[in-house]
Structure formats: C-alpha cells, structure tokens
ChimeraX commands (.cxc) that place a marker at each C-alpha (Angstrom):
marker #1 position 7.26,-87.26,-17.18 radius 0.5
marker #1 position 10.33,-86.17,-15.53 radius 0.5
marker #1 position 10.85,-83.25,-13.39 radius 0.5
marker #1 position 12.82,-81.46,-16.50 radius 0.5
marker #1 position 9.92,-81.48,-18.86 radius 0.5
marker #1 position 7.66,-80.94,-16.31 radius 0.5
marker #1 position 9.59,-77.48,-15.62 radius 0.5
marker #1 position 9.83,-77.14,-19.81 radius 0.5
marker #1 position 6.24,-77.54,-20.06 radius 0.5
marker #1 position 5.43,-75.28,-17.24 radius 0.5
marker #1 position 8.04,-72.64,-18.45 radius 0.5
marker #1 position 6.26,-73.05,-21.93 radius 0.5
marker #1 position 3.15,-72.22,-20.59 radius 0.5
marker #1 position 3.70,-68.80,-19.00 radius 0.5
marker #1 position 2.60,-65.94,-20.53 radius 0.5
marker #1 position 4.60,-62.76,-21.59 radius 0.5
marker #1 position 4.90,-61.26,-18.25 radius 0.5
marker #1 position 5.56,-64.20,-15.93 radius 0.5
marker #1 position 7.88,-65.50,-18.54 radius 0.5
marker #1 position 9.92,-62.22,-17.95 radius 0.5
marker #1 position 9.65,-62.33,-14.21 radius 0.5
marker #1 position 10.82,-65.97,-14.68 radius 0.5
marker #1 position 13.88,-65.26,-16.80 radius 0.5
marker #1 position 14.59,-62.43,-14.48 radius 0.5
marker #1 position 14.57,-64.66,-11.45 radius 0.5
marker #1 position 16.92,-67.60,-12.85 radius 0.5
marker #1 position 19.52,-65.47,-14.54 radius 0.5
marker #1 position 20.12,-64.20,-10.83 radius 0.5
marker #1 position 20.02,-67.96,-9.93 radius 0.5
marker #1 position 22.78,-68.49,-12.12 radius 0.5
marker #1 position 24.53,-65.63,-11.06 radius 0.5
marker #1 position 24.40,-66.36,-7.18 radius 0.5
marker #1 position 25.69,-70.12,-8.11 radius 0.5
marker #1 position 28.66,-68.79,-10.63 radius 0.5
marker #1 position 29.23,-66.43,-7.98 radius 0.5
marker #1 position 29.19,-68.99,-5.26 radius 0.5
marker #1 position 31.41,-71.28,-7.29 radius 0.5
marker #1 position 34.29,-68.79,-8.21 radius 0.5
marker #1 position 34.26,-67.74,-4.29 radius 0.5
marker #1 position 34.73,-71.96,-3.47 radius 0.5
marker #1 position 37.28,-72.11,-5.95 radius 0.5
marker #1 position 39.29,-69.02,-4.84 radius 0.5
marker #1 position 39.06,-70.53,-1.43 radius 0.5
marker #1 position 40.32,-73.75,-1.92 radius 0.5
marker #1 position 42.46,-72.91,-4.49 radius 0.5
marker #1 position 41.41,-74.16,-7.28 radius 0.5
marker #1 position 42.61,-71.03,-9.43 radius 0.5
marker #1 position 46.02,-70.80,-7.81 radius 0.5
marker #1 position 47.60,-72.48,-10.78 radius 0.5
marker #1 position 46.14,-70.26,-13.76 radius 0.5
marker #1 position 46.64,-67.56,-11.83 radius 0.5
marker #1 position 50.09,-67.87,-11.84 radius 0.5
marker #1 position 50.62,-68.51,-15.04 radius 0.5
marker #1 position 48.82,-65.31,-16.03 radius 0.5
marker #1 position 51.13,-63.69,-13.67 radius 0.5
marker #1 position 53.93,-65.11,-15.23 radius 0.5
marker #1 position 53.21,-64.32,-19.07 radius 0.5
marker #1 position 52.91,-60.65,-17.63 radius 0.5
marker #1 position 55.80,-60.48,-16.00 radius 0.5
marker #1 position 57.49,-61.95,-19.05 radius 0.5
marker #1 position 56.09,-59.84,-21.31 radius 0.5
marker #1 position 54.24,-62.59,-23.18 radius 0.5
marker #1 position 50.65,-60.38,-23.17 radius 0.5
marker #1 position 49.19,-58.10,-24.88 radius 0.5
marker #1 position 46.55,-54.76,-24.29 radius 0.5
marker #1 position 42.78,-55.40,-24.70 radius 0.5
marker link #1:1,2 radius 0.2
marker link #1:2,3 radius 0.2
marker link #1:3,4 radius 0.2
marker link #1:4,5 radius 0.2
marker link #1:5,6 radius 0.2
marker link #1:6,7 radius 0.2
marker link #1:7,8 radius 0.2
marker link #1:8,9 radius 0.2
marker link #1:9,10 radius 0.2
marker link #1:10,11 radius 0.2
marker link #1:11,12 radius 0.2
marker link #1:12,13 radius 0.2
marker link #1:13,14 radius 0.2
marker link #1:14,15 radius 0.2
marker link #1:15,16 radius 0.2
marker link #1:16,17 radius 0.2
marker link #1:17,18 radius 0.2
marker link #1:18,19 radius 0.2
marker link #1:19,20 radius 0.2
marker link #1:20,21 radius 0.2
marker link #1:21,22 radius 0.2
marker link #1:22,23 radius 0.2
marker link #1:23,24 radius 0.2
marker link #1:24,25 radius 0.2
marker link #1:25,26 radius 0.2
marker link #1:26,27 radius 0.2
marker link #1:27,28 radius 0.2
marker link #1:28,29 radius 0.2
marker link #1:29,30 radius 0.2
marker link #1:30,31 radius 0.2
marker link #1:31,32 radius 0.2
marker link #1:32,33 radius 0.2
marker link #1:33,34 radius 0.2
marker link #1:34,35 radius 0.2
marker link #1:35,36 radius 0.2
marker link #1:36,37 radius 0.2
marker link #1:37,38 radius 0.2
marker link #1:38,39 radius 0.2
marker link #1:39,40 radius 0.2
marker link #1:40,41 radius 0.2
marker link #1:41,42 radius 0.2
marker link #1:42,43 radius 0.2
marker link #1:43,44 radius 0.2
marker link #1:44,45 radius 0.2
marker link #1:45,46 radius 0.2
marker link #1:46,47 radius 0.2
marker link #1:47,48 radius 0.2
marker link #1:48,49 radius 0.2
marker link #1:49,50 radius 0.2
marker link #1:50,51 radius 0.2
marker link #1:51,52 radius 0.2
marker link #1:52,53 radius 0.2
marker link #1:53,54 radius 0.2
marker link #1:54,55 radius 0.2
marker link #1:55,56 radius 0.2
marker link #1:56,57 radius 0.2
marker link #1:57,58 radius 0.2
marker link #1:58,59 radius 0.2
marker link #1:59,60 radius 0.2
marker link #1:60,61 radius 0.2
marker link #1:61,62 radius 0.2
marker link #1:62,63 radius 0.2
marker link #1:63,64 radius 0.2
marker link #1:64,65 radius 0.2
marker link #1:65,66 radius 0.2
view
C-alpha cells in the first residue's frame, strides 16, 4: 500500500468530528503553500509578465467593470 491510500484509508476512517478538524487543518495547509507560492513567484518574478499585460489592457481601455 502506498503512502496515498494509506492517508485515504486513514482519512476514511475518521469520524465526524476529527474529519472536520482534519479538513480544517489541510485547507490552511493549502492556503500557507498557495500563499507561499504566489509570494516566490512575486519575488522572482514570475508574474512580471501578466502583470503587465493587465496593466496594459487598462491603460488601453481594453477592460471592463466587475
């Protein structure tokens, strides 16, 4: 058994409340790592690019309001 299914099984077997506390615990896991990623990328910059050509289209005129 891999260490996947050994985490699905495990995950599987919680019950109500420790399933919550689990679910609560890895969506802020995948928060801190999105989080941590988008700071990396603004860093290095990875986003430089797109940003710019958001910039652009606005200053163009070529958006529109949400």
């Amino acid at each position: 058994m891999t260490k996947l299914e050994q985490i699905e099984k495990s995950v599987s077997e919680l019950s109500p409340d420790e399933f919550e506390r689990f679910s609560a615990w890895f969506e802020a896991l995948q928060a801190e790592r999105w989080d941590r990623e988008m700071a990396e990328d603004v860093a290095n910059g990875t986003l430089d690019e797109l940003a710019e050509l958001a910039l652009s289209q606005f200053r163009s005129q070529r958006t529109r309001s949400l």
